[in-house]
N, C-alpha and C positions, 0 to 999 in steps of 0.2 A: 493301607487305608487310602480309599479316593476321597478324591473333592468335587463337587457337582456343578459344572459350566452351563451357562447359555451364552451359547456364540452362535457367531451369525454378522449382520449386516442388511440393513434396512429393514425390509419383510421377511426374509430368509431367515430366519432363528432354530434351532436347537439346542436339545440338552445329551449333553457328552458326561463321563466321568475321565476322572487324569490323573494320575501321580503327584502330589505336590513334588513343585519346583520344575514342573515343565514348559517348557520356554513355548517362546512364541511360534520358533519354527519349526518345532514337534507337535505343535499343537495344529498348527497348518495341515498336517503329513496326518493325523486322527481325528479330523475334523470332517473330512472328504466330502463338504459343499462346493458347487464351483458357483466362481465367483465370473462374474466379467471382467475384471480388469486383476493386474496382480495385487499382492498385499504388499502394504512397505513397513506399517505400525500397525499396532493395536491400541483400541481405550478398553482399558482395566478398572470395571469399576468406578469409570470417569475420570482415568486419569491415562494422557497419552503415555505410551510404553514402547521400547524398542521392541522389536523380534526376539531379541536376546533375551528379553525380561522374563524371568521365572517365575511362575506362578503356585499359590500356596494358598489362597481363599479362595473360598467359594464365591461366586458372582456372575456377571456379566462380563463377557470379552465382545468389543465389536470389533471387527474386520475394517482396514482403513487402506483405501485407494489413493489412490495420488488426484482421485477428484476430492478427497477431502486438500481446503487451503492449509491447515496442519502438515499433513500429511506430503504435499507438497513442498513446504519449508523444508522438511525432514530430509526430501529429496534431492533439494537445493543444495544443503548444508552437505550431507554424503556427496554431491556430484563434487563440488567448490572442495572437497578435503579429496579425494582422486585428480583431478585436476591439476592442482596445487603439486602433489605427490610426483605427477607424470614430467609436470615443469623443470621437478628438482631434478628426475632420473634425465630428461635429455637435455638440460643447459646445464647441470650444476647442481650442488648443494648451497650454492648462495646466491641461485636464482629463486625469485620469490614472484607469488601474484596477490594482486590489489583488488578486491572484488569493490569497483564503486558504486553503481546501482543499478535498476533494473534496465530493461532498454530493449525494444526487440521479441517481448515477451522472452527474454533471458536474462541473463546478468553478463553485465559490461565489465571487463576484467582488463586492467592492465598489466604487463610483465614486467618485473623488475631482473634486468639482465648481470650479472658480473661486470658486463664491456661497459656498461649504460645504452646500452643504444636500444632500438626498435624491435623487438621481433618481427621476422620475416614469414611469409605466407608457407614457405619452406617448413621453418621452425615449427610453425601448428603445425604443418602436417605430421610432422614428427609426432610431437606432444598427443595428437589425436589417436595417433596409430599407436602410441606406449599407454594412452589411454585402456584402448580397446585388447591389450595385452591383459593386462589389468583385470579385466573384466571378465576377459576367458577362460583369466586362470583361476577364478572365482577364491580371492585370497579372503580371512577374515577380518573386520574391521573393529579391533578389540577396543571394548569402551570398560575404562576406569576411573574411581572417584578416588581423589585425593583429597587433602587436609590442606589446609592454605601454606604452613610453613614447606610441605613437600613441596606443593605447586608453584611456592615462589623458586624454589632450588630447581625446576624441574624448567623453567621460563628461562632461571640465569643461563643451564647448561646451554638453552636452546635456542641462546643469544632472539628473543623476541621483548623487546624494552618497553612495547606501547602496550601489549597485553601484562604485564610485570607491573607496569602502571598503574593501570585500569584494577588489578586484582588488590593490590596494596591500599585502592582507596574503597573499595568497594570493600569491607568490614565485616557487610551483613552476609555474605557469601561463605559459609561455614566449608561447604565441599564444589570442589572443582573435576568440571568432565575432563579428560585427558581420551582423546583416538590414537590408536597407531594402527598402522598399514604397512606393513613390509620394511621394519624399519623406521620410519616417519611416522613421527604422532605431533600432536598439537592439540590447542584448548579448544573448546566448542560448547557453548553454552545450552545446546540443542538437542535434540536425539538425530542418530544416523541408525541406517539401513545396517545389516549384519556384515554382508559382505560385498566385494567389488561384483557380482555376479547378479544382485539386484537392478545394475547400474548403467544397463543395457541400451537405452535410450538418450542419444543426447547428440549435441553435433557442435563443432568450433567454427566460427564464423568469423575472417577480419573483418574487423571495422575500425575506420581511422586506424589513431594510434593503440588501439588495444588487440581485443576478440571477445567476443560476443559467445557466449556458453549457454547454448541453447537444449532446452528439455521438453518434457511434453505440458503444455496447460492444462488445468483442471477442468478444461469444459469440451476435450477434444484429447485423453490419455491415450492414445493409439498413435500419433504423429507427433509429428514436431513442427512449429507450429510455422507458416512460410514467412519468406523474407518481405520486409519493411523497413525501409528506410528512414525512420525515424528520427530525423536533419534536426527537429524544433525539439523535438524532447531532448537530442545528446544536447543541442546548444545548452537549452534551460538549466541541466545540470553541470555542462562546464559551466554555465555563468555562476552559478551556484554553491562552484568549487572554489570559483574566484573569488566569490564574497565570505567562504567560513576562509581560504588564507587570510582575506584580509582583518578578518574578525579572530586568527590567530586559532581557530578551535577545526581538529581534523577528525579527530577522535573522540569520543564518548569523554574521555580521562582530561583530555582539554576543557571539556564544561566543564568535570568536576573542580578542576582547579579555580577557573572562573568563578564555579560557586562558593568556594571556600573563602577565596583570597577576596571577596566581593564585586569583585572585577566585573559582574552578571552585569551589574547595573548598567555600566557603560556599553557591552556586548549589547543589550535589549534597548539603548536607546540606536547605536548606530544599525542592527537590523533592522529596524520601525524607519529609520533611517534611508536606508538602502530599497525596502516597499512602496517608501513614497517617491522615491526618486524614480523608480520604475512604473509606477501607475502614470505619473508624469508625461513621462516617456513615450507611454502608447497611448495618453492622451494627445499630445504634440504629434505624433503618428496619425491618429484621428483626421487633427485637423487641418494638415498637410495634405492627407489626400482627399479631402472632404468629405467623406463619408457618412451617410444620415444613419443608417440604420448598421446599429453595434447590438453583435449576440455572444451572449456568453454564454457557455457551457463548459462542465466541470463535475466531477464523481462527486460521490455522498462527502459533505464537514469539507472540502474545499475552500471555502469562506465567500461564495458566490454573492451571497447578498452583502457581504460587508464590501466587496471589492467592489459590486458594480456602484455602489453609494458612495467611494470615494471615487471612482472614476468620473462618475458625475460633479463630483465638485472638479475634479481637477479640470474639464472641459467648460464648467463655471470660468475657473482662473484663465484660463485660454481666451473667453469671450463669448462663449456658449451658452444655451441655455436647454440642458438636454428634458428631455421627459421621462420616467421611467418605467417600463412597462412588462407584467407575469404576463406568460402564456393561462397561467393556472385558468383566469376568467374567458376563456375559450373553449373550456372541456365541450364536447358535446352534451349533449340533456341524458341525465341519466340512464335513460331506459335503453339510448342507443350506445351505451360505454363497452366497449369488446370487453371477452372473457379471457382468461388465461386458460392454461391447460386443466386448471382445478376446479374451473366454472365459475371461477370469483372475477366481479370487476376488475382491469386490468388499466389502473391511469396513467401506467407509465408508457403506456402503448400510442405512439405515433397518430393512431387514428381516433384517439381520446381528446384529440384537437381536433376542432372545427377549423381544418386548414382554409375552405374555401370562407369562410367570413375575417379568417386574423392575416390573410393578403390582402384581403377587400376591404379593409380600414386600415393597412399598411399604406398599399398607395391612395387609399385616400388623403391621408396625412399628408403624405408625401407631395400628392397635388393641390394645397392649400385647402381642401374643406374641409367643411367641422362634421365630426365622426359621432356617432353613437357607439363609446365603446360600451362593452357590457359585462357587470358586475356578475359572477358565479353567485350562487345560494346552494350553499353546498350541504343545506341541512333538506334544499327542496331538489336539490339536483336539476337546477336551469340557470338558464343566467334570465338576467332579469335586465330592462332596456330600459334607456330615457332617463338613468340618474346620470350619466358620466359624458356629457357635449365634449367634444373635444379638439380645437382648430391650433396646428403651431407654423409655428414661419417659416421662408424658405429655409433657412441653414439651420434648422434644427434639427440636431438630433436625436434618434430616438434609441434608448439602452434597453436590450429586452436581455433576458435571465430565463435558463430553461432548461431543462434536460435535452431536447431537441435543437439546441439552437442551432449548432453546427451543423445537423445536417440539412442536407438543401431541400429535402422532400419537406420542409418545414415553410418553407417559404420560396417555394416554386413560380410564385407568381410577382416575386419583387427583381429588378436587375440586378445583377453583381455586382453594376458597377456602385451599386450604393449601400453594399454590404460590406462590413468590415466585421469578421470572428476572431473572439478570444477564447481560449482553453486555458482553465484553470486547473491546480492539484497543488497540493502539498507534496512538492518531491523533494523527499529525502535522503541528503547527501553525505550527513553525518551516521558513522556506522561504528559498533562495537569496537571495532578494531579491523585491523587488512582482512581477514575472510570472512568475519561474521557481521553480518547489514543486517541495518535496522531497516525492514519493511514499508513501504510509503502504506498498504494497506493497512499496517499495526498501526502507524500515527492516525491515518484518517479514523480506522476505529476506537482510538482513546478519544480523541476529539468527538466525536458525537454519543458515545458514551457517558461524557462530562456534558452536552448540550441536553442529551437525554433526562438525566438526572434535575442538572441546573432549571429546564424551560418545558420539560415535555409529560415530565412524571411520569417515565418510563427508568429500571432500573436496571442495573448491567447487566442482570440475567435476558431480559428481552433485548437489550443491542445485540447481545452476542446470538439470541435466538434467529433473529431475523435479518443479520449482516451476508449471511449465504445468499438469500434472495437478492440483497441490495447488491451485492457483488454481481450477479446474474443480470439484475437489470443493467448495470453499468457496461458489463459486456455485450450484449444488445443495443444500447441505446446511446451510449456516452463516446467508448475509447476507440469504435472502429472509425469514428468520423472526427477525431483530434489531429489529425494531417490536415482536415478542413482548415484549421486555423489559421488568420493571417501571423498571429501573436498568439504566446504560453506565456501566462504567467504563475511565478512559482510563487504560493500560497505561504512556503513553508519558513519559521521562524526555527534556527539551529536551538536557540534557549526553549522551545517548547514543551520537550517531552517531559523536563524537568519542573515546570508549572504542571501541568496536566497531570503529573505523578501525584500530586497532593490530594486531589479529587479521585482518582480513578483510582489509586489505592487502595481505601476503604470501601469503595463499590465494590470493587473486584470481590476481594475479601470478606463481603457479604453473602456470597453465592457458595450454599452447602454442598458437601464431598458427594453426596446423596443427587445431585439432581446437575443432570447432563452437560448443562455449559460448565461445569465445574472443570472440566481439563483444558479447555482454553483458558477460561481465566489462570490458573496457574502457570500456567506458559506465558500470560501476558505476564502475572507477576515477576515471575524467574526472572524476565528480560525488562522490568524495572528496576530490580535490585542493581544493574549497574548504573544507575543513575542515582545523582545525587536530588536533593529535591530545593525548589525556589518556593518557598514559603511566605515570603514579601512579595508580592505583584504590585505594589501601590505605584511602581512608577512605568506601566506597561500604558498607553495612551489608550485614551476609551475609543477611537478609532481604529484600533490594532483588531486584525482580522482574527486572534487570538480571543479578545473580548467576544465573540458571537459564542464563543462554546464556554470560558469561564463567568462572564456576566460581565456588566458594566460597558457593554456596548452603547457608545453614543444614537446608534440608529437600530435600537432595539425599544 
């Protein structure tokens, strides 16, 4: 007896018959559409699947590239479990590696040695070349689900104490992945590729004290992607490392504890703590080097507008008296708004600003006259003049917020010497355990997910529909020009995902098996169940960057 597929990917669709229980990479091999890029997963029916997964219903299979961001993880997850493997095979079995966060468009990986000391440039080369052994030999990467009493006994044999942790409080976790590879397995909460022979793409990079584990982007799968030095993002997330020690939480299993034992509360007041002490900070930077004109830029849920609203105050406390000022009322007049590729208005687009008029009331400000700035009408698509006079003094500053701010084609006609840029993001430094991180994308997506819902009346099924696009635009317009920055500030609260879990749980969980976002959403949920949940927010301050996406923002 067969079973009747439509597989395919994008526009490319077919109907096949198959054997039930035919795997994905038999399926590949009787399929015979070519594809342009390779396969890593499938969605089954809308739900992500390994290669390996065997198939028995009838339905829809699509075909998943490493330009899908899923699909990508997947690839992460498989390189970081060969990696990992290669470290044990040339320093040891009681060398281990630390995946801390992204960086580089890769992952920042530190080595933990036997000796304690440093890995040397030596050492990767090694590790790189047993890599690429690896790979040759195209070994299988066997995926099994256990039972929690097995997995707790399978964690003790395998001396890993912070995942044994993590799984002992996490309750709701009925079965556990287990990989192995030649010997070497470990938990992973994710799907991986079938075997080391997928794995082909990838390259080890020092940096500082680690190596940088670099793979291909989703918007450029054919390369890897080149080198950047990214001095302010590693600072940001050392400084970031320094504050979860000081907050005592390294691991996912350290919150839970925190939330159990109540501890949260004093954790979210000394974070709240620690952001104001920091806005401070690069407000006294501010006024130090005197600088009139401050731009912020920063990816989607960020917390852009809450941060520039206390920046403002804190340059208040300094002696200031800032103004605060959108690009948005600068768009061009409707009729001349560029197109995208689909023929639709395109506002994220650079020349959707009327650059020559928002310099030409920049320095007018700047040289003490009073401006006509001008109001958008965005239901008539103009702006509209003569309601907004506007004259400020010599030392004032002015805070503008923009998707553009950083870059200079934005304000080409203001000096440097009176620009000062920030770049914001929620970078997240608290991760599952040593190999498995929690994505700074996932956070920013639960967070506007819950603003969606909360302020926009948009429901999870449409975040997750139109977060590709937003991703796209961010790569365009935001992260090539974040070296721009004088100052990064990190957005991110370590107690958050654990608030935002109480909202975006039940959204998620709204979204039927039947309709397409339904396999991301499950992958976001998979990877909330290790978290425990903060149900009290009452003592989170209505100024907390946090407040823009659950409510209760003072400047909302």
């Amino acid at each position: 007896m067969l079973i009747k597929l439509k597989i395919g990917a994008k526009d490319n669709w077919q109907e096949i018959d198959i054997k039930p229980g035919t795997t994905g990479e038999k399926l590949l091999e009787l399929y015979g559409g070519e594809e342009a890029n390779p396969i890593f997963a499938l969605k089954v029916n809308n739900d992500y699947e390994a290669l390996s997964y065997p198939i028995y219903e009838e339905g829809k299979v699509e075909l998943l590239d490493i330009t899908n961001p899923a699909t990508n993880l997947i690839y992460q997850a498989s390189l970081t479990f060969l990696y990992t493997k290669a470290v044990k095979d040339v320093l040891g079995k009681e060398a281990d590696t630390i995946v801390e966060n992204s960086l580089n468009k890769g992952l920042y990986t530190e080595i933990i040695k036997p000796d304690g000391g440093f890995v040397t440039e030596e050492e990767i080369v090694s590790i790189s070349s047993r890599m690429r052994e690896l790979v040759d030999a195209d070994l299988p990467i066997v995926c099994y689900k256990v039972g929690r009493s097995e997995a707790v006994k399978m964690l003790q044999e395998d001396g890993r104490p912070e995942k044994l942790k993590l799984l002992s409080e996490s309750l709701n976790i009925k079965k556990i992945r287990f990989y192995i590879l030649d010997g070497y397995r470990d938990f992973a909460y994710g799907l991986m590729v079938p075997s080391t022979g997928y794995l082909k793409q990838f390259e080890l990079r020092p940096y500082r004290k680690g190596v940088v584990l670099v793979f291909p982007h989703p918007n450029a799968p054919h390369k890897l992607p080149e080198i950047a030095d990214e001095r302010s993002l590693y600072n940001a997330f050392a400084e970031q490392k320094r504050w979860d020690n000081l907050l005592e939480i390294s691991y996912v299993s350290d919150l839970n504890d925190a939330i159990e034992d109540g501890s949260y509360k004093e954790l979210i007041q000394l974070s709240e703590a620690l952001h104001e002490k920091k806005i401070a900070q690069i407000a006294d930077e501010i006024v130090k080097e005197g600088k009139r004109i401050i731009l912020i830029a920063g990816p989607s849920s960020s917390g852009k507008t809450t941060f520039a609203r206390r920046l403002c105050i804190q340059l208040r406390v300094a002696g200031l008296h800032p103004i605060y000022m959108g690009t948005d009322d600068y768009f061009v007049e409707r009729t001349h708004t560029p197109l995208d590729e689909n023929g639709e208005p395109d506002f994220e687009n650079l020349n959707a600003v009327d650059i020559d008029l928002f310099n030409s009331n920049l320095n007018g400000l700047l040289n003490g006259e009073e401006v006509d700035i001008p109001i958008f009408d965005f239901i008539e698509g103009k702006k509209i003049f003569g309601k907004r006079f506007t004259k400020i003094d010599e030392n004032q500053p002015i805070v503008i917020e923009g998707i553009h701010a950083l870059n200079e084609a934005l304000t080409p006609y203001i000096a440097k010497s009176e620009k000062f840029k920030i770049y914001i993001s929620p970078l997240t430094q608290l991760n599952i355990d040593e190999h498995n991180r929690v994505p700074t994308t996932d956070e920013r997506m639960l967070r506007r997910m819950v603003r969606d819902s909360q302020f926009r009346g948009y429901d999870a099924k449409s975040t997750i529909n139109t977060w590709s696009k937003v991703r796209k635009g961010e790569d365009k317009n935001i992260f090539p020009y974040s070296n721009e920055a004088d100052v990064l500030f990190n957005s991110y609260h370590v107690y958050e995902i654990a608030v935002l879990k109480k909202y975006a749980e039940p959204l998620l969980k709204e979204i039927e098996s039947f309709e397409p976002e339904h396999a991301e959403a499950k992958r976001l949920l998979r990877f909330l169940k290790f978290f425990k949940t903060i149900d009290d927010h009452s003592m989170i301050v209505n100024n907390s960057i946090l407040r823009e996406f659950i409510g209760g923002s003072i400047f909302k």
